[in-house]
N, C-alpha and C positions, 0 to 999 in steps of 0.2 A: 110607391105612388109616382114619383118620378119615373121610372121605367115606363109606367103607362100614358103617361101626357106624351115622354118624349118618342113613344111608337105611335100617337094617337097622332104626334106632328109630322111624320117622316111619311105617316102612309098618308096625308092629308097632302103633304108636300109633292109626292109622287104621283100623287092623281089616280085613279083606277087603270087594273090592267087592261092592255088593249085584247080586245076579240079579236079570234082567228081572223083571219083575210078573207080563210075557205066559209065563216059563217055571213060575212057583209059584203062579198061581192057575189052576187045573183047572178050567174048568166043562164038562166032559162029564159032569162028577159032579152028577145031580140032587139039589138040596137037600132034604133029609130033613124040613125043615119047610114045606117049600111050601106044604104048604093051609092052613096058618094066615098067612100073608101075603096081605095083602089087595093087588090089583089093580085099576086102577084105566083105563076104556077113553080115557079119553086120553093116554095111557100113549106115550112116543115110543121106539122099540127104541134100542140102543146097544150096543158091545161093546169095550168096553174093558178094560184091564189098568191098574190101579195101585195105588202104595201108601196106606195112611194117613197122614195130615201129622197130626193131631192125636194128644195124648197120650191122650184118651179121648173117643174118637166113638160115642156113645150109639145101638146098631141098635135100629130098632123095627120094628112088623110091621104097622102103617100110618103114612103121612105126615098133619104132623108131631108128635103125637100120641099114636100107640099102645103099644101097650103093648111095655116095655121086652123085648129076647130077648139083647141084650149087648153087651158095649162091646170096642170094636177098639182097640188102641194103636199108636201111631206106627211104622212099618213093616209093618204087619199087607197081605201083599198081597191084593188082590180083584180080584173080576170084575164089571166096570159092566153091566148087563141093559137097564135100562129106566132114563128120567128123565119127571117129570111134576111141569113149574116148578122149585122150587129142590131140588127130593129127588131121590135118587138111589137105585134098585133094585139090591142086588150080592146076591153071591155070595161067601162065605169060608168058611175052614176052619172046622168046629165047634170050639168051643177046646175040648169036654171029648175030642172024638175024632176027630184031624184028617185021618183015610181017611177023614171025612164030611163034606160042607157042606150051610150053612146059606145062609140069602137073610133079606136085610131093608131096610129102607126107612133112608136118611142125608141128612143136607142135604148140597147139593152143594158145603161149605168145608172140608168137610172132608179135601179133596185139597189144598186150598189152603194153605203153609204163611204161618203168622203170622194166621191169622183167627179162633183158638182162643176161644172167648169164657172166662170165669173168672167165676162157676163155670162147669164146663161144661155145654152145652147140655139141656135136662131136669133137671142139676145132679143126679145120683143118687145116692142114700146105699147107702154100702157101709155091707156086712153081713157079716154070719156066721152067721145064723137068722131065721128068720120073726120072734119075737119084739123083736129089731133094728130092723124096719123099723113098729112100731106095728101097732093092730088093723085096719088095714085094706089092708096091705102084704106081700106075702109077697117072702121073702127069694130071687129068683132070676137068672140071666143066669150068667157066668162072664166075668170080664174075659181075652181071649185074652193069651197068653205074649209077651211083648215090653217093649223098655226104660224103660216109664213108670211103674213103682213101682204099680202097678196089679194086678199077676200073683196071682192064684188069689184077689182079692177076688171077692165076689159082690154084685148092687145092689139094692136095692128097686125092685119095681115094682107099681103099683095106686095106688089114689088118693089113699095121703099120702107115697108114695116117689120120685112122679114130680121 
């Protein structure tokens, strides 16, 4: 009888396994911000499924660089499109509306678990209004839903939030 409480506690503990990458990130759904992603022609195609390893992987909408569009959290699944050098082009749920996705430029460690740099990458200031991020900052992105204490922050992006 103990055997069964104490396997009835470990898989209760462990929480469910996670699903494929390949079955929760969709990309037959064109990204809604497409034309503001910059492309770049040495661009090498790719198509991959995975999750985020890092706790907040900062998406921009050029490599490495551009201006901030929002930060993914650890689990968060995507769709790899394109690499050019160390960045990588995905595809993920919109976090404000996720029957939508979005596409944005990531370095490529951030698949990689334990390569998190601190602060993180761009280092971006959460917010909660324009005013937050200084006069030359406006307060936007959405940190997507998941376990990094990060959830429904928003970051500064522009030239003193980077």
């Amino acid at each position: 009888m103990r055997f069964f409480l104490m396997l009835g506690a470990l898989s209760v503990a462990c929480g469910p396994p996670r699903q494929p990458a390949s079955v929760l990130a969709d990309d037959a759904v064109v990204p809604t911000n497409k034309d503001a992603i910059v492309r770049y022609g040495e661009e090498t195609p790719i198509n991959e499924k995975q999750y985020v390893e890092w706790k907040a992987a900062p998406v921009r909408n050029a490599n490495p660089d551009g201006q901030l569009i929002a930060v993914l959290t650890r689990g968060n699944p995507v769709s790899k499109i394109a690499r050019r050098g160390d960045f990588v082009l995905l595809t993920f749920p919109n976090p404000d509306d996720p029957s939508q996705r979005w596409s944005g430029w990531v370095h490529k460690n951030v698949f990689v678990p334990g390569t998190e740099p601190f602060p993180p990458l761009g280092n971006p200031q959460r917010c909660q209004k324009d005013p937050d991020c200084g006069a030359l900052a406006k307060c936007s992105g959405v940190a997507a839903a998941g376990p990094s204490g990060l959830d429904g922050f928003r970051f500064c992006s522009g030239s003193s939030g980077k």
